[in-house]
C-alpha positions in Angstrom: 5.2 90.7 -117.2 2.1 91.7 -119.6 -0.7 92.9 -118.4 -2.8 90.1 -119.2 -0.4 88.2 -116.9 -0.8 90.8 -113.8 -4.4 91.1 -113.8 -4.4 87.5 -113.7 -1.9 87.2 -110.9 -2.7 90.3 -108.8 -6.0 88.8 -106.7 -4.1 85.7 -105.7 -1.5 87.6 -103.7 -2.7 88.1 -99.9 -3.1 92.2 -99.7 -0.3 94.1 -97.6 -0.1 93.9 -93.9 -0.4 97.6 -93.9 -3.6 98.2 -96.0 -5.5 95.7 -93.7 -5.3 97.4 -90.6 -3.2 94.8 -89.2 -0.5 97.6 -89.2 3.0 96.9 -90.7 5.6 98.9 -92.8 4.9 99.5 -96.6 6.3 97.5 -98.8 9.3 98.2 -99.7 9.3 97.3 -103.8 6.4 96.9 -106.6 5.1 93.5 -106.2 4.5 93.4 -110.4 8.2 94.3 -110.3 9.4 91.4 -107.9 6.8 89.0 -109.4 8.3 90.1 -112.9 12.2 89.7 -111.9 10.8 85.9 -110.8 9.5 85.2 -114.3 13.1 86.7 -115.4 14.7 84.3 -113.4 12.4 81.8 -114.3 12.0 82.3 -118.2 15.8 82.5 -118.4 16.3 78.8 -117.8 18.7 79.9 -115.0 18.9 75.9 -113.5 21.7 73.5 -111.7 23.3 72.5 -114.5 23.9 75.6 -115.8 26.6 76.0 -113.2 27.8 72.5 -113.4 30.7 73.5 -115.6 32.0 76.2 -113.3 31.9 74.4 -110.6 33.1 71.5 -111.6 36.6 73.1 -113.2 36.8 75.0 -109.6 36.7 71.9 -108.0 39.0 70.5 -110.3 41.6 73.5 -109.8 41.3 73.1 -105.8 40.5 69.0 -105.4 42.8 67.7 -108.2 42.7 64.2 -107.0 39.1 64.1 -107.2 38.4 61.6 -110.1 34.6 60.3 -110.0 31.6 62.4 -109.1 27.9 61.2 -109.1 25.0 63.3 -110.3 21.5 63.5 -110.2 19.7 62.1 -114.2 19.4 66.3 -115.0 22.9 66.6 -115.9 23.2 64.0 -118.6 24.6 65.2 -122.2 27.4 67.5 -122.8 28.3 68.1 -118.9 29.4 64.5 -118.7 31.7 64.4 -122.0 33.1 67.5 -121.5 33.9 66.9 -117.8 35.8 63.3 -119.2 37.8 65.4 -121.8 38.7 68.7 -120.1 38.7 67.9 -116.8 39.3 64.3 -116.8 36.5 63.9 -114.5 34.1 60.6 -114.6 30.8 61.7 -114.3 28.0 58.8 -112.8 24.7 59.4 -113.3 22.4 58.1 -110.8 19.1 57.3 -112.3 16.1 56.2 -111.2 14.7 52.2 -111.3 12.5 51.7 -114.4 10.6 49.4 -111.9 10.5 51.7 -109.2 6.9 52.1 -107.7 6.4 55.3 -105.1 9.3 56.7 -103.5 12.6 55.1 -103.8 15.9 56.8 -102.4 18.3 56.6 -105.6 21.6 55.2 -105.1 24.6 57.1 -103.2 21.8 59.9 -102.3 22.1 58.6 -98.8 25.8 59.9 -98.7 24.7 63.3 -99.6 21.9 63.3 -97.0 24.0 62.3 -94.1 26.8 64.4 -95.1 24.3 67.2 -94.8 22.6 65.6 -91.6 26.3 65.4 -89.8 26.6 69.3 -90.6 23.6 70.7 -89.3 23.9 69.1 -86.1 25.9 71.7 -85.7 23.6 75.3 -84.6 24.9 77.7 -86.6 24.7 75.1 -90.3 21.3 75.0 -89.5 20.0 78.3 -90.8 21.7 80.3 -92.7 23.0 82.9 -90.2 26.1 84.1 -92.2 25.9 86.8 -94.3 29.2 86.3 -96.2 29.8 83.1 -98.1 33.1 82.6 -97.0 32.1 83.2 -93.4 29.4 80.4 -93.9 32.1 78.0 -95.6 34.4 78.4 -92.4 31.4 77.6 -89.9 30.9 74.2 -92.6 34.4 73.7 -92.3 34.6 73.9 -88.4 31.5 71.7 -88.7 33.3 68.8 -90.5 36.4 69.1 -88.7 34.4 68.4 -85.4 32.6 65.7 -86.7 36.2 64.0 -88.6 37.7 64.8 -85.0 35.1 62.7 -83.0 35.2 59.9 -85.7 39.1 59.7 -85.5 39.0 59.5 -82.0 36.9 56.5 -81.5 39.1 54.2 -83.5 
């Protein structure tokens, strides 16, 4: 981050806790260095799509009858031809309506949004209480399984 850039920045952030007399602990890092590793992040174009390809193949390796998966109108281009050659994956893109006014849910988005909605009924999906990844996966897991369980059961 320049200069120019922090002196800008610096009188927007609300002072420390500690220098206010409100008490609190120092803080623990430079704010121009956390506010610069953000621009980092930021700058590097670091976005969804980036990670499409990995996570695509992993899904492949681990879900290999898997054979059409919708995304959002970001991940147009070379994702969706090289998912169809390497992978032999279709890739739908789900775009918006040309005559869409105002908010309009996209197609298939509501799948997505109760899948999630059916996993956070469950306490610990709700925040993110896990500290390992793989611990958080199994609590999804359980998660699903309930709900699949109580589905089953009422046919």
């Amino acid at each position: 981050m320049t200069d120019a850039q922090w002196t800008t920045l610096e009188p927007l952030l609300p002072h420390p806790g500690n220098q206010c007399g409100k008490g609190g602990q120092p803080e623990l890092h430079c704010r121009r260095a956390v506010l610069g590793a953000i621009f980092y992040i930021v700058r590097g174009g670091i976005a969804h799509r980036d990670g499409a390809h990995r996570l695509l193949a992993a899904m492949r390796a681990k879900f290999s009858t898997v054979r059409l998966v919708w995304a959002d109108g970001g991940y147009t281009g070379r994702l969706v031809a090289w998912a169809k050659t390497v992978l032999a994956v279709i890739i739908r893109i789900v775009k918006r309506s040309d005559t869409a006014t105002g908010f309009e849910v996209p197609a298939r988005h509501w799948v997505v949004e109760r899948t999630y909605a059916w996993i956070t009924k469950h306490r610990r999906c709700v925040r993110d209480y896990e500290t390992r990844p793989d611990h958080h996966e199994a609590v999804v897991h359980i998660a699903v399984i309930a709900v699949m369980s109580r589905r089953l059961a009422r046919t």
